[in-house]
Biopython code that builds the backbone (N, CA, C, O; Angstrom):
import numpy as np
from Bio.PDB.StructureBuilder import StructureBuilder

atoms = [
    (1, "UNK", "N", (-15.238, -24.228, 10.415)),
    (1, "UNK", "CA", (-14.262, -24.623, 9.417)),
    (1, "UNK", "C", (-12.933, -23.913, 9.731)),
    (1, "UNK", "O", (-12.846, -22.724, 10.036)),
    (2, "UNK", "N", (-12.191, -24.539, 9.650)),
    (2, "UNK", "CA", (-10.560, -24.215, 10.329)),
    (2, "UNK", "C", (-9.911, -23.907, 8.915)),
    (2, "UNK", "O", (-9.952, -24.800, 8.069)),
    (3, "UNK", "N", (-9.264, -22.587, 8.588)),
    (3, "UNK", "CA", (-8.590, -22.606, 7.648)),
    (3, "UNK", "C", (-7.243, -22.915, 7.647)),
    (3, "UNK", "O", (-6.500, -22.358, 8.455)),
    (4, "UNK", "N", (-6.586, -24.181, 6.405)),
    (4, "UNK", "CA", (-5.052, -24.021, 6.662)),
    (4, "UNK", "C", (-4.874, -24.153, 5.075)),
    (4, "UNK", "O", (-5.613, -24.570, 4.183)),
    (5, "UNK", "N", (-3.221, -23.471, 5.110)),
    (5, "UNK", "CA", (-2.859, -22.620, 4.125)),
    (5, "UNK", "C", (-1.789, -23.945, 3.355)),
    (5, "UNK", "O", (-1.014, -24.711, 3.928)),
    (6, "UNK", "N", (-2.144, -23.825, 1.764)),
    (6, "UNK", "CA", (-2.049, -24.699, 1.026)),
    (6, "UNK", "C", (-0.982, -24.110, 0.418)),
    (6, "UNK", "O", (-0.778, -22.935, 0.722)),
    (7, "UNK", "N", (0.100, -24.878, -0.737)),
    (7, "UNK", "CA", (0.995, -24.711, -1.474)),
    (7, "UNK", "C", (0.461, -23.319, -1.944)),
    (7, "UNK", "O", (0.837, -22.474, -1.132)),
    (8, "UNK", "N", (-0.048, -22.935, -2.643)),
    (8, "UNK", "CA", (-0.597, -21.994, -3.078)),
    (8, "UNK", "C", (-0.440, -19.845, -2.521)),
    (8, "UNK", "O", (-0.276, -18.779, -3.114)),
    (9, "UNK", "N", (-0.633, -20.327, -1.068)),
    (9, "UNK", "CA", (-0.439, -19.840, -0.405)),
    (9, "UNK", "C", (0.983, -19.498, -0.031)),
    (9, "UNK", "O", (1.355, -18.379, 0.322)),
    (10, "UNK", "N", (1.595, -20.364, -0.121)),
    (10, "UNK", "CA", (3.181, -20.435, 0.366)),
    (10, "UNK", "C", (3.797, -19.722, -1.179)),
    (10, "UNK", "O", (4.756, -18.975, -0.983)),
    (11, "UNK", "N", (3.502, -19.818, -2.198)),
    (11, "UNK", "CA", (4.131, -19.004, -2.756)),
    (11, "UNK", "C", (3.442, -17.305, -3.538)),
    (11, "UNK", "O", (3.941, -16.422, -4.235)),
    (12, "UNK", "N", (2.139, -17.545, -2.953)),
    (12, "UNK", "CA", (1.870, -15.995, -2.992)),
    (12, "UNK", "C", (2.903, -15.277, -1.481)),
    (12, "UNK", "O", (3.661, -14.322, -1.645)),
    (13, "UNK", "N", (2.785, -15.701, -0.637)),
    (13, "UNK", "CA", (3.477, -14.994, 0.773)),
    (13, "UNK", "C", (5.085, -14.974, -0.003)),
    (13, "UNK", "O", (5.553, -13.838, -0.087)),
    (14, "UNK", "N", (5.903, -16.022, -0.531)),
    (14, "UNK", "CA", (6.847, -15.839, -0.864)),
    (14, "UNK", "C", (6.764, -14.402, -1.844)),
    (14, "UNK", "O", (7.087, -13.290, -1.427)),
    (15, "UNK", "N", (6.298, -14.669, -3.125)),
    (15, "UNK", "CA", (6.358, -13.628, -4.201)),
    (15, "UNK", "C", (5.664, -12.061, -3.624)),
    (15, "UNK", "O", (5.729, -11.036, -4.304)),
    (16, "UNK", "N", (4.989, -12.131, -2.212)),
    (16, "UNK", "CA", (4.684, -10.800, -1.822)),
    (16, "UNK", "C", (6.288, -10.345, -1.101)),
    (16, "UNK", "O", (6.667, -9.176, -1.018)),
    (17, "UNK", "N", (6.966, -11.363, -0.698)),
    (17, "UNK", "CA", (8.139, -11.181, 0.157)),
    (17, "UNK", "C", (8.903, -10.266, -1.058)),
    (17, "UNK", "O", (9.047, -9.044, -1.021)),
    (18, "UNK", "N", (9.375, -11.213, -2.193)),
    (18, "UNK", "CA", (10.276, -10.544, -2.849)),
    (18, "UNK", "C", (9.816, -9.126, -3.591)),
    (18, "UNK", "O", (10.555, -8.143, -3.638)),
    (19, "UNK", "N", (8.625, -9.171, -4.100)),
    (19, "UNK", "CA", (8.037, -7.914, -4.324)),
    (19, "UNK", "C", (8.589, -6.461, -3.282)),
    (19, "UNK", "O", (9.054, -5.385, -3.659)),
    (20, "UNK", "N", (8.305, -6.980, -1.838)),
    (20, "UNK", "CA", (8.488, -5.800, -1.225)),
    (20, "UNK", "C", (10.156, -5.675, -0.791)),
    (20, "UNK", "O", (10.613, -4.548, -0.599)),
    (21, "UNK", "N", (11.017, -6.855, -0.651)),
    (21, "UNK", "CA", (12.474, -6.449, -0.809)),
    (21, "UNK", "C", (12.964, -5.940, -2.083)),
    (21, "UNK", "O", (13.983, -5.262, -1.947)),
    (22, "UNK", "N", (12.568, -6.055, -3.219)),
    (22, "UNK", "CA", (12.353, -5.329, -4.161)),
    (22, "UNK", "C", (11.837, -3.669, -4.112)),
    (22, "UNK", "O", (12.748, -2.883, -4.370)),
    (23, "UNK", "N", (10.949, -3.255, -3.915)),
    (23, "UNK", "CA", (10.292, -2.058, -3.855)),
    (23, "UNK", "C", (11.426, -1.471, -2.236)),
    (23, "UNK", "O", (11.546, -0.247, -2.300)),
    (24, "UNK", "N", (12.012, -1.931, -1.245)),
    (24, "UNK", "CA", (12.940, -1.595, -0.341)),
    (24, "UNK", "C", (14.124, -1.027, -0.880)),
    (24, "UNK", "O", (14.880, -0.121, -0.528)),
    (25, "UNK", "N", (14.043, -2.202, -2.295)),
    (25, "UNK", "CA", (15.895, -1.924, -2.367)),
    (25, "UNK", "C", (16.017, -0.552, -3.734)),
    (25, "UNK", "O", (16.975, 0.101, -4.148)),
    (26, "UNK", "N", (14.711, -0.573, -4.058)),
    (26, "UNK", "CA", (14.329, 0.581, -4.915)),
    (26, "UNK", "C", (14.708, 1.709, -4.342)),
    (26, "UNK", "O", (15.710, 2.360, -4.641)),
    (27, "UNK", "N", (13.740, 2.015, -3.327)),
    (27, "UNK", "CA", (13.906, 2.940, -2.311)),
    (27, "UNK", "C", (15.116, 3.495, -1.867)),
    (27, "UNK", "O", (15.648, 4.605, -1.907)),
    (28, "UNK", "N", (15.391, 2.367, -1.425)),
    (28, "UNK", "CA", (17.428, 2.248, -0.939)),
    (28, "UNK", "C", (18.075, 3.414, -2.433)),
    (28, "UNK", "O", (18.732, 4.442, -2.274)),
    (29, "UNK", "N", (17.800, 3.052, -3.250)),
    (29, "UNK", "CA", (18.381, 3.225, -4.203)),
    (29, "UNK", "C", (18.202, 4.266, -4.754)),
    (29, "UNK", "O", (19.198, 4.884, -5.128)),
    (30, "UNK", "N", (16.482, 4.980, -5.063)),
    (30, "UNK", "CA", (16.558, 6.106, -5.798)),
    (30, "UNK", "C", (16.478, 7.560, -4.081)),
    (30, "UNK", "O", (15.831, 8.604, -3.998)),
    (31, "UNK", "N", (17.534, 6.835, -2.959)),
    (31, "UNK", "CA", (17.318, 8.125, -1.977)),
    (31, "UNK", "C", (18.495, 9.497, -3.061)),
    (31, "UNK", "O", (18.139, 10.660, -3.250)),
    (32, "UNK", "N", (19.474, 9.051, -3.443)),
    (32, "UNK", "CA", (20.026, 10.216, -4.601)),
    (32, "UNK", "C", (19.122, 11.265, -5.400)),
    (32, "UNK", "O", (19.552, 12.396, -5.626)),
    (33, "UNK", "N", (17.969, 10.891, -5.783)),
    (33, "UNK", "CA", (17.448, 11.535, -6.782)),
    (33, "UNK", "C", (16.497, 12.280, -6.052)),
    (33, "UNK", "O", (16.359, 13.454, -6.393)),
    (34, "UNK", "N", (15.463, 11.632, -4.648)),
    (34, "UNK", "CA", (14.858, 12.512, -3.705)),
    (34, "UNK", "C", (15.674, 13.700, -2.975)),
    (34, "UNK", "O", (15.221, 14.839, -2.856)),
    (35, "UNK", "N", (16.850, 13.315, -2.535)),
    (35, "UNK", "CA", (17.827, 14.476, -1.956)),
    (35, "UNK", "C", (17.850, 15.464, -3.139)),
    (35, "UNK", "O", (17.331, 16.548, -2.874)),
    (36, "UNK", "N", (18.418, 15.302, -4.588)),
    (36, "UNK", "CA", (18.095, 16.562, -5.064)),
    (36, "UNK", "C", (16.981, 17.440, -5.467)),
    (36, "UNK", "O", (17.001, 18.639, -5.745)),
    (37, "UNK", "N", (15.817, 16.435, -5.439)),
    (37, "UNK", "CA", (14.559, 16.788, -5.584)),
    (37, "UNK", "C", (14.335, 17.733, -4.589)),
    (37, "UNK", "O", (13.988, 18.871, -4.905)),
    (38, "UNK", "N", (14.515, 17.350, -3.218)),
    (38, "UNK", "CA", (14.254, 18.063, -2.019)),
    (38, "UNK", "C", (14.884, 19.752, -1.910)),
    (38, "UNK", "O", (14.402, 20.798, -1.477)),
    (39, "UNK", "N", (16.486, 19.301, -2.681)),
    (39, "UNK", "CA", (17.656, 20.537, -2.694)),
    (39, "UNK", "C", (17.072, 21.649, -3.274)),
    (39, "UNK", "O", (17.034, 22.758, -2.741)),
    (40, "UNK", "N", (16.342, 21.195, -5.020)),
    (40, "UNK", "CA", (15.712, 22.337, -5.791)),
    (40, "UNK", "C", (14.931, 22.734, -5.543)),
    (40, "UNK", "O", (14.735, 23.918, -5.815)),
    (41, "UNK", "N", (13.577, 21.627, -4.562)),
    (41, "UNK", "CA", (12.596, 23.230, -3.870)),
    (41, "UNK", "C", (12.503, 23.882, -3.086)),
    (41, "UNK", "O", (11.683, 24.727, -2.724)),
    (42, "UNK", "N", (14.251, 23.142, -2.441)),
    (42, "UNK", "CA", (14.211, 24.252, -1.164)),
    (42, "UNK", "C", (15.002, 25.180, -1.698)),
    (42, "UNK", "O", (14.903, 26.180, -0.987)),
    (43, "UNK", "N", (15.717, 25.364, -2.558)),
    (43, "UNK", "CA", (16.404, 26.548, -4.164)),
    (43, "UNK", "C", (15.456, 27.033, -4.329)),
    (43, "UNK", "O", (15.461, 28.237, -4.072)),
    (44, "UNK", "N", (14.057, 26.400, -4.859)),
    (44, "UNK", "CA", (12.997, 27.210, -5.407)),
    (44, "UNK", "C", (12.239, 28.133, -4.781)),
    (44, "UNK", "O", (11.778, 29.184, -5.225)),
    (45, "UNK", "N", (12.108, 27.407, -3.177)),
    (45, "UNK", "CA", (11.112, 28.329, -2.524)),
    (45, "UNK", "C", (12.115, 29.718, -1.911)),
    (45, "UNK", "O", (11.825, 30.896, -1.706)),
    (46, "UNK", "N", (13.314, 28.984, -1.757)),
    (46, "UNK", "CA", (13.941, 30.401, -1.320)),
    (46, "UNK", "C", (13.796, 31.575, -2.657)),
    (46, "UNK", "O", (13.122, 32.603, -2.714)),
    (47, "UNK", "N", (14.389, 31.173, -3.308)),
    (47, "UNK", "CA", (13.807, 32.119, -4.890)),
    (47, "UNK", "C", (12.596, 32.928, -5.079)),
    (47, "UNK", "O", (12.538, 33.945, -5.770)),
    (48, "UNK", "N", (11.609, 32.387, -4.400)),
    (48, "UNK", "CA", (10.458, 32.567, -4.757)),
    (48, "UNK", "C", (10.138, 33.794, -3.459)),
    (48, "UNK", "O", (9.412, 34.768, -3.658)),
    (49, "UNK", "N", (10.748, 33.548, -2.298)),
    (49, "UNK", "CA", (10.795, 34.282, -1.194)),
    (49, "UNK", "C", (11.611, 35.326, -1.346)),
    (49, "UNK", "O", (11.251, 36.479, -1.109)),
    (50, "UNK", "N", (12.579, 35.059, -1.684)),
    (50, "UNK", "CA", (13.826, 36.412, -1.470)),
    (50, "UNK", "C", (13.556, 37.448, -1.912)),
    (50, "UNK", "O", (12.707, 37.243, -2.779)),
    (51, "UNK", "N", (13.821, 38.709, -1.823)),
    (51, "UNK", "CA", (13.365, 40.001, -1.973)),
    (51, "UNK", "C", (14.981, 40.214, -2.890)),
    (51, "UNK", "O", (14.991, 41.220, -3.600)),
    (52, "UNK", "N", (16.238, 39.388, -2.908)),
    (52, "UNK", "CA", (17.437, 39.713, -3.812)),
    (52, "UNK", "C", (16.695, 39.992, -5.258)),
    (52, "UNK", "O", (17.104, 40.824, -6.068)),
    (53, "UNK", "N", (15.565, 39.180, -5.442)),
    (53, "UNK", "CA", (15.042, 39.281, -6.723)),
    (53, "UNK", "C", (14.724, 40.783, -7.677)),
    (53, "UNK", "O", (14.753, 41.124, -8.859)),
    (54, "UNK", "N", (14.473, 41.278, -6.589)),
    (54, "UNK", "CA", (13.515, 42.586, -6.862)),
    (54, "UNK", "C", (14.699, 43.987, -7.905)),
    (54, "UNK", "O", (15.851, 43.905, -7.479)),
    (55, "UNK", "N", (14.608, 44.715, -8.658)),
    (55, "UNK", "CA", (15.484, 45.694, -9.338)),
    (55, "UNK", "C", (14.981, 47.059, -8.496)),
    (55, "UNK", "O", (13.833, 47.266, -8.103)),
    (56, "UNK", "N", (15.424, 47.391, -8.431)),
    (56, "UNK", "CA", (15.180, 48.838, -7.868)),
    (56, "UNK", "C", (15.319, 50.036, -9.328)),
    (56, "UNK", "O", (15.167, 51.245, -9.151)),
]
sb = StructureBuilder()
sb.init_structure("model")
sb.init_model(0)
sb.init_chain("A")
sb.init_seg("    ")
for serial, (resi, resn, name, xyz) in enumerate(atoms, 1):
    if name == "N":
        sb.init_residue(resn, " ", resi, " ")
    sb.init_atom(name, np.array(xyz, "f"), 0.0, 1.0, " ", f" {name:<3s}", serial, name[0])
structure = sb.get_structure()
């Protein structure tokens, strides 16, 4: 049995298309909020490392 792909098909492949240019342009979009995400734990871990912390 030879499978061929019915209307049906043609618009699940479409609606997976826009789904994932969707979830791309997300991406595209929240890279602002990962860069500062990234900024504060590399703030944090230095913090957490530094010996400036310490009182004598």
């Amino acid at each position: 049995m030879i499978y061929t792909p019915g209307a049906y098909d043609g618009h699940l492949l479409s609606f997976s298309r826009e789904l994932i240019q969707e979830a791309f342009r997300l991406l595209r979009d929240s890279d602002h909020i990962a860069q500062a995400q990234r900024e504060r734990d590399a703030l944090a871990k230095t913090a957490t490392t530094s010996p400036a912390s310490e009182v004598d």
